[in-house]
C-alpha positions in Angstrom: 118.9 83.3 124.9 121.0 82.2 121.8 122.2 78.9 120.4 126.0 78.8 121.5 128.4 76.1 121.3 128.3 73.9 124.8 131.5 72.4 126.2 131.8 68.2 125.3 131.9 67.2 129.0 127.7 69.5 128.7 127.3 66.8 126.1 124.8 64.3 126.1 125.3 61.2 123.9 122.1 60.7 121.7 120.4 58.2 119.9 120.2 58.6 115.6 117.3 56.9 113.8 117.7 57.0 110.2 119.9 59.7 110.2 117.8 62.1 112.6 118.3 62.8 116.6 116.0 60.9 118.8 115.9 62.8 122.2 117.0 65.9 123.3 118.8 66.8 126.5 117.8 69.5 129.5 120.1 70.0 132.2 121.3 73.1 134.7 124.1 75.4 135.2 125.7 78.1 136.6 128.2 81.0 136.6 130.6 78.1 137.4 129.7 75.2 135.9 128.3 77.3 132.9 131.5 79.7 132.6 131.7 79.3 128.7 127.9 79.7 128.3 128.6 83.4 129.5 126.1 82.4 133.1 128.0 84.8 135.4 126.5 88.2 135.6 127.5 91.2 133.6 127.7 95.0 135.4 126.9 97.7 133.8 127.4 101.7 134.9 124.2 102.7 136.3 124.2 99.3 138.4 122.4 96.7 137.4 123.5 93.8 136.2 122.7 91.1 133.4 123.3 87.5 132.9 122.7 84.7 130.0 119.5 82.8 131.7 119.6 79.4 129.7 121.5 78.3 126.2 120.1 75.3 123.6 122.9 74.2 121.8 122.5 72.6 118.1 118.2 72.6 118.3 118.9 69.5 120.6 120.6 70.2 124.2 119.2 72.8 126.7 121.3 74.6 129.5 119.5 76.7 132.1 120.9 79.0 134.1 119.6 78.0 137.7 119.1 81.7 138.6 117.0 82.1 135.7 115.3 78.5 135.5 111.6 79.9 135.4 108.8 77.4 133.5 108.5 80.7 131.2 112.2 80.2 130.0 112.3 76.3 129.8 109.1 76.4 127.4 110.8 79.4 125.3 114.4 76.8 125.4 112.1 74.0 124.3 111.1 75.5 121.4 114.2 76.0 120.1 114.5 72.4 120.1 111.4 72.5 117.7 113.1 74.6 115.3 111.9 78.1 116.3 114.3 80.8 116.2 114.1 84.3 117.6 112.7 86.9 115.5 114.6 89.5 113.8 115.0 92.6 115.8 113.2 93.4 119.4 110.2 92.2 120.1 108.2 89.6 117.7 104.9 88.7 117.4 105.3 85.0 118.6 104.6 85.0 122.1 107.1 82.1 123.1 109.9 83.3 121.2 110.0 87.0 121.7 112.0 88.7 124.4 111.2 88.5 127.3 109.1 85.1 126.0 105.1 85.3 127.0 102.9 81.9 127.0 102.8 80.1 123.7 100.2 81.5 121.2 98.0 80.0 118.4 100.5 81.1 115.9 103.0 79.4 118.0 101.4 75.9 117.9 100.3 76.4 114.4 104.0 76.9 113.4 104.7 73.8 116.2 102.6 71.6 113.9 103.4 72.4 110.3 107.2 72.4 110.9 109.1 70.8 108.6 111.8 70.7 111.0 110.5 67.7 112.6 110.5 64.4 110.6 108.7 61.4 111.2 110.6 58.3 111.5 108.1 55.0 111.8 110.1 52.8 113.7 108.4 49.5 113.6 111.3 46.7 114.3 111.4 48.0 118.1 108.1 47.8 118.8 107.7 44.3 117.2 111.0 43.2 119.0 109.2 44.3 122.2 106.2 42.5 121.5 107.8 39.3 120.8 109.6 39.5 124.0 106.3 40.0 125.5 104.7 37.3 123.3 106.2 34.9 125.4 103.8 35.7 128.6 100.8 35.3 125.5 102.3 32.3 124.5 101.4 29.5 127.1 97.3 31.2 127.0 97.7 30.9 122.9 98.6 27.0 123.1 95.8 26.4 125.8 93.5 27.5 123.3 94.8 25.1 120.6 96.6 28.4 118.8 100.8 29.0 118.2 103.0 31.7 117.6 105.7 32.4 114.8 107.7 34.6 113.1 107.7 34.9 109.1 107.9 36.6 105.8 105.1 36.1 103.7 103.7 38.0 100.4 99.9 39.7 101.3 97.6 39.3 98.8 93.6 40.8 99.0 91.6 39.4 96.0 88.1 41.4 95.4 86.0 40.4 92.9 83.7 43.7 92.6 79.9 43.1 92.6 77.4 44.8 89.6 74.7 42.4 90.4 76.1 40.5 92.6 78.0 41.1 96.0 81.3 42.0 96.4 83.6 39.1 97.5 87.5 40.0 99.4 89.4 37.4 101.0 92.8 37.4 101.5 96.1 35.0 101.8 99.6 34.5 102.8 102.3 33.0 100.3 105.5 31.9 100.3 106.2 32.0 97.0 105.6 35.2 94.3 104.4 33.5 91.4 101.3 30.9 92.1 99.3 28.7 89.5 95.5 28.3 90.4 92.7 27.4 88.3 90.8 30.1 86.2 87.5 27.7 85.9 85.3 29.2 88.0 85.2 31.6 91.3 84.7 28.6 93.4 87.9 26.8 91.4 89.7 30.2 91.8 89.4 30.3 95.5 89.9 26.5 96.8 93.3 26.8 94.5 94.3 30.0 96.1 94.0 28.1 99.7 95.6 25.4 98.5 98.6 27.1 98.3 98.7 29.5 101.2 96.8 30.0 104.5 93.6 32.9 104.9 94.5 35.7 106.4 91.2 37.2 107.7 90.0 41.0 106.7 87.7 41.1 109.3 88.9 43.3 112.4 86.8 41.2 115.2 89.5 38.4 114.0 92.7 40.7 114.8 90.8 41.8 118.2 90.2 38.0 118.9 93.7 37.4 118.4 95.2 39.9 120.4 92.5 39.1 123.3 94.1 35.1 123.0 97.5 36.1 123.4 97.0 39.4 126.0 93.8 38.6 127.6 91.1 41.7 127.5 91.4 44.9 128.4 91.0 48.6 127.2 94.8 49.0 126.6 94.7 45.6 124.3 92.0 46.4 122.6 93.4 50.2 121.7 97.0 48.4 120.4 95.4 45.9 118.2 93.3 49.1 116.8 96.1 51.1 116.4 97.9 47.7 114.7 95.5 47.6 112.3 95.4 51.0 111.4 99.4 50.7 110.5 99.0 47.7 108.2 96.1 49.4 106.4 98.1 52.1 106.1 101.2 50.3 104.8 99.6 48.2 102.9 97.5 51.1 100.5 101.0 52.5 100.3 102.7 49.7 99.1 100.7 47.1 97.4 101.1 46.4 94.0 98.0 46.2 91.7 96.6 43.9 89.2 93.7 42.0 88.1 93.2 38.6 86.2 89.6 38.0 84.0 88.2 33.6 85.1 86.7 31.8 82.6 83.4 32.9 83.6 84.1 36.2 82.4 84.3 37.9 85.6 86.7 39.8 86.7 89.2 39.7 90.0 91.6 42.0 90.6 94.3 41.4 93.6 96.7 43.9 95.2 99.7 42.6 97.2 103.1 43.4 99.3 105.7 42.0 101.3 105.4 41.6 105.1 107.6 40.2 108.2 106.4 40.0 111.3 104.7 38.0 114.5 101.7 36.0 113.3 99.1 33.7 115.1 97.9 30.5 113.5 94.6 29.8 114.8 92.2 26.9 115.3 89.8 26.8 112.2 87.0 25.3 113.5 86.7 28.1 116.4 87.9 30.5 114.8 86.2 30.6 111.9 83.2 32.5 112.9 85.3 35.5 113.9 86.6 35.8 110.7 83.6 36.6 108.8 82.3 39.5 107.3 79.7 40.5 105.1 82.0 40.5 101.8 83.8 37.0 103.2 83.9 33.6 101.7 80.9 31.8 103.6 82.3 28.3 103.6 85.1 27.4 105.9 85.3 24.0 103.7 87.6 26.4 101.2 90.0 26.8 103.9 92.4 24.7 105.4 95.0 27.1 107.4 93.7 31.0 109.4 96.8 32.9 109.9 96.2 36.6 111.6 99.6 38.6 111.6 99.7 40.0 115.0 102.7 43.0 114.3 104.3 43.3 111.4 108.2 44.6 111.5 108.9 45.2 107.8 106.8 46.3 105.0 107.8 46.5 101.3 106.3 46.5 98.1 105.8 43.0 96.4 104.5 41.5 93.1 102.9 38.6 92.9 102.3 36.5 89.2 99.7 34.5 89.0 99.3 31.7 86.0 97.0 29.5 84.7 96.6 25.8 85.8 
């Protein structure tokens, strides 16, 4: 019915992420185990009787009274742990929370999905801590095929040099270092000094599906992680990257966007590899490039400049 206090020894310990619960806890009770909860029925003078039929203590841990543990009264408990509340007075027009609670409504899962009472957390370093322990089963099939694994930090860079008359161009590298010197002569001087400095990471998303089919093998499941992978580091990435642009000699103009990233990444074999890492808008000739690196999960994201000077 109402959010009461539950005794400690009701208490489920609970995991915090960032400050906020992760879990919630469901559990039954009775008139004996549940004497605080107010479980053990109530007479009244013409008879009947009344009892407390389930309790959700702090928006987190549910009670149920076993002789009122319907799937009616669970759902209605449930939603407290969403942040519903009952509504003022009898009756209400939200179907799961009024008394006695009715299936959940439209305006029930409307409510469900623009609460502010639920944050979201993005909690990236299990899942890449998972993957590396997993990497090791990838790892054997990724040297077979002339490819290793390693974990690193690096600062992203994508380079576009927009197209008026010509087509676009975007490639993309790894550094080391924030502040690079490359050579403003030309585009063809711009890009061989970029890559002699850091690796190419490919923009293409056949690459990242290659890579993950190397290290996993192929299936459905592989193919929907890397997809969902590269959804996150788009994501990221447009939140985070730092903007800029820097005019060549030629008088065109290149503009670059970077941020910081830690994670898993795959260097691959050039000379295979290199077809998969094409796309309309790449650099055609692999002769620019002596090092592929494809990040395969990235634990940490954070927002990077990069300074780039004239040779």
């Amino acid at each position: 019915m109402g959010e009461r206090p539950i005794k400690p020894k009701l208490r489920q310990k609970l995991m915090y992420v960032e400050g906020q619960h992760i879990g919630n806890t469901i559990q039954k009770g009775n008139q004996y185990t549940g004497r605080t909860l107010n479980f053990q029925p109530v007479g009244f003078e013409d008879g009947s009787t009344s009892c407390v039929g389930r309790v959700t203590d702090n928006s987190k841990n549910i009670v149920m009274n076993v002789d009122e543990n319907t799937k009616r009264n669970r759902v209605h408990e449930i939603f407290h742990t969403f942040g519903f509340s009952h509504p003022k007075g009898s009756g209400g027009t939200q179907e799961v929370m009024k008394y006695p609670p009715s299936k959940p409504s439209l305006k029930d899962a409307w409510e469900f999905i623009t609460t502010p009472f639920l944050p979201t957390i993005k909690q990236k370093m299990k899942y890449v801590f998972t993957l590396i322990l997993l990497l090791n089963a990838g790892y054997c099939h990724a040297r077979k095929q002339g490819d290793s694994l390693f974990a690193g930090e690096y600062t992203y860079v994508e380079f576009i040099r927009p197209g008026n008359d010509i087509y676009p161009l975007v490639f993309a590298a790894a550094f080391k270092q924030d502040t690079i010197t490359i050579n403003l002569a030309s585009m063809d001087s711009f890009i061989k000094s970029i890559y002699s400095l850091a690796p190419c990471v490919p923009l293409s998303n056949s690459a990242y599906e290659k890579c993950y089919e190397t290290i996993y093998g192929y299936s459905r499941d592989v193919f929907d992680d890397c997809a969902l992978f590269i959804n996150e580091f788009n994501c990221e990435f447009n939140r985070l990257k730092h903007k800029g642009y820097i005019l060549l000699a030629t008088g065109e103009k290149v503009y670059y966007y970077s941020c910081g990233i830690r994670g898993v990444f795959l260097v691959t074999n050039k000379d295979k590899f290199w077809h998969n890492a094409q796309s309309s808008m790449s650099i055609l000739a692999p002769t620019y490039i002596d090092e592929i690196i494809v990040p395969i999960a990235v634990s940490n994201y954070k927002k990077r400049r990069i300074v780039l000077k004239e040779h």
